[in-house]
C-alpha positions as CSV (number, residue, x, y, z in Angstrom):
1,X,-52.2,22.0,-34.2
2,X,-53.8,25.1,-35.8
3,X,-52.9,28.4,-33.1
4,X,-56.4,30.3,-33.2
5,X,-55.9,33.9,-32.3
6,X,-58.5,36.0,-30.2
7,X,-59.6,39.1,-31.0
8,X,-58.0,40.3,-27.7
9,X,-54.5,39.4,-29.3
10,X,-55.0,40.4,-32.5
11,X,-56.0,44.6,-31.4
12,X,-52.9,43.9,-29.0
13,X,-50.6,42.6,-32.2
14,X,-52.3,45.8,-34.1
15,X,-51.7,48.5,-31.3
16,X,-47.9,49.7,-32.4
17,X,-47.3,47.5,-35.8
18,X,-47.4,51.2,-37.8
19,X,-50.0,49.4,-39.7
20,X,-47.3,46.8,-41.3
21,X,-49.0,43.5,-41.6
22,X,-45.6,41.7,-41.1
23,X,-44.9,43.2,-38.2
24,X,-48.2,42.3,-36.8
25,X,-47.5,38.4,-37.6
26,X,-44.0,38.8,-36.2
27,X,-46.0,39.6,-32.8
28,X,-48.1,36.9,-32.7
29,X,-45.9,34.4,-34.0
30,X,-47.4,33.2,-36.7
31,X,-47.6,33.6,-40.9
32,X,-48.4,37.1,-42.4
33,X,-50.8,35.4,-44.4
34,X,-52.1,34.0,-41.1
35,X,-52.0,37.4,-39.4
36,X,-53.9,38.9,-42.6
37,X,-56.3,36.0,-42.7
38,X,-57.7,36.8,-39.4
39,X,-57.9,40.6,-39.9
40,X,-59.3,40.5,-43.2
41,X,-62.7,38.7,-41.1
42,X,-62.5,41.9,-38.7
43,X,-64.2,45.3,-40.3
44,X,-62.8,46.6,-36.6
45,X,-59.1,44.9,-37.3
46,X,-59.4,46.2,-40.7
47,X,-60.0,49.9,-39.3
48,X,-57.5,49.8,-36.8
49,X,-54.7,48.4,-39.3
50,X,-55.4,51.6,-41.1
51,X,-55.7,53.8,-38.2
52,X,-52.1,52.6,-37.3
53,X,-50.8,53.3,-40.9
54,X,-52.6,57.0,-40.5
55,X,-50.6,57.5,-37.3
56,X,-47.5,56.5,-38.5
57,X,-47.8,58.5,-41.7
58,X,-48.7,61.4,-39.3
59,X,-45.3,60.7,-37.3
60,X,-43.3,60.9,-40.7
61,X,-44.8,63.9,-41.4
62,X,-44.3,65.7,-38.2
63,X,-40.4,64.3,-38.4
64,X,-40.8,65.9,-42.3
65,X,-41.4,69.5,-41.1
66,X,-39.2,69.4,-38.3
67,X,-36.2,68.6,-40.5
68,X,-37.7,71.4,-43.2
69,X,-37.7,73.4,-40.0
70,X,-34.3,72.9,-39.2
71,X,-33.3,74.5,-42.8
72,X,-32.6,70.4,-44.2
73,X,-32.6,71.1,-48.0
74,X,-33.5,67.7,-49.1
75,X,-36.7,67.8,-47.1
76,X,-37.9,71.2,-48.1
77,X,-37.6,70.0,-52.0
78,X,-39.5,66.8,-50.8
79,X,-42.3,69.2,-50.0
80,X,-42.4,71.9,-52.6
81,X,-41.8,69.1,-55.4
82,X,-45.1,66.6,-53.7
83,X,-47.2,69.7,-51.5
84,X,-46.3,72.7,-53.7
85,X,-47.0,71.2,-57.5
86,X,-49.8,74.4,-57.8
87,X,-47.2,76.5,-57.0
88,X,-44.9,75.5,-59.6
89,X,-42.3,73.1,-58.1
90,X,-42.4,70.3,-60.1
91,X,-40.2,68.2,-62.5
92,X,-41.1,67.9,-65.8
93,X,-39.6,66.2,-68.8
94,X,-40.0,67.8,-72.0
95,X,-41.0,65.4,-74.1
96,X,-41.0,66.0,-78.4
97,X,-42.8,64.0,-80.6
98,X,-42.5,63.9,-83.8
99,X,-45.1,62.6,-86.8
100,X,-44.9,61.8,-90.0
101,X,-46.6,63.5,-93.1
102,X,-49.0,61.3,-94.5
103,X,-50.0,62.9,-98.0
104,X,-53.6,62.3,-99.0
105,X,-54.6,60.8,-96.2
106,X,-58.0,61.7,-94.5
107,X,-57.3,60.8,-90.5
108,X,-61.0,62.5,-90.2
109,X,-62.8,60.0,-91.9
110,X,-62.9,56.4,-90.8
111,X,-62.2,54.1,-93.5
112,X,-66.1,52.3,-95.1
């Protein structure tokens, strides 16, 4: 027999998941296919499976500047490499091509 979730269970699975379908399945017992199934029919499940992933990427943020905060060196390269690329700090790869001569050759005009 078929378990058929309310929508009830389904916000209550959401609430806390961090947005990650497979932990919403793990709560109500079921298949994350299942679990995705039923949200994907829900423009309001939908939302709030979003809303959770927002929260929790506004957690890991918060943790982000607290450890750049507290001097961490890794973190503060994090940032200036992904927040700071106007500023200058990015990696780039120098890259060298190279092409050769083709004598007599009109690259301008496409061929009749």
């Amino acid at each position: 027999m078929t378990k058929v979730f309310r929508k009830s269970e389904l916000k209550k699975a959401i609430n806390g998941s961090g947005g990650y379908m497979s932990q919403i399945a793990r709560q109500l017992n079921c298949d994350w296919h299942t679990a995705k199934k039923y949200i994907d029919q829900d423009e309001e499940l939908v939302r709030l499976v979003h809303d959770e992933d927002e929260k929790l990427n506004d957690l890991t943020e918060m943790k982000l500047i607290d450890n750049i905060k507290g001097g961490d060196t890794t973190a503060i390269i994090f940032r200036l490499k992904t927040k700071a690329k106007a500023r200058g700090y990015i990696e780039t790869r120098e890259l060298k091509v190279e092409t050769p001569i083709f004598k007599g050759l009109d690259l301008d005009n496409e061929e009749k």
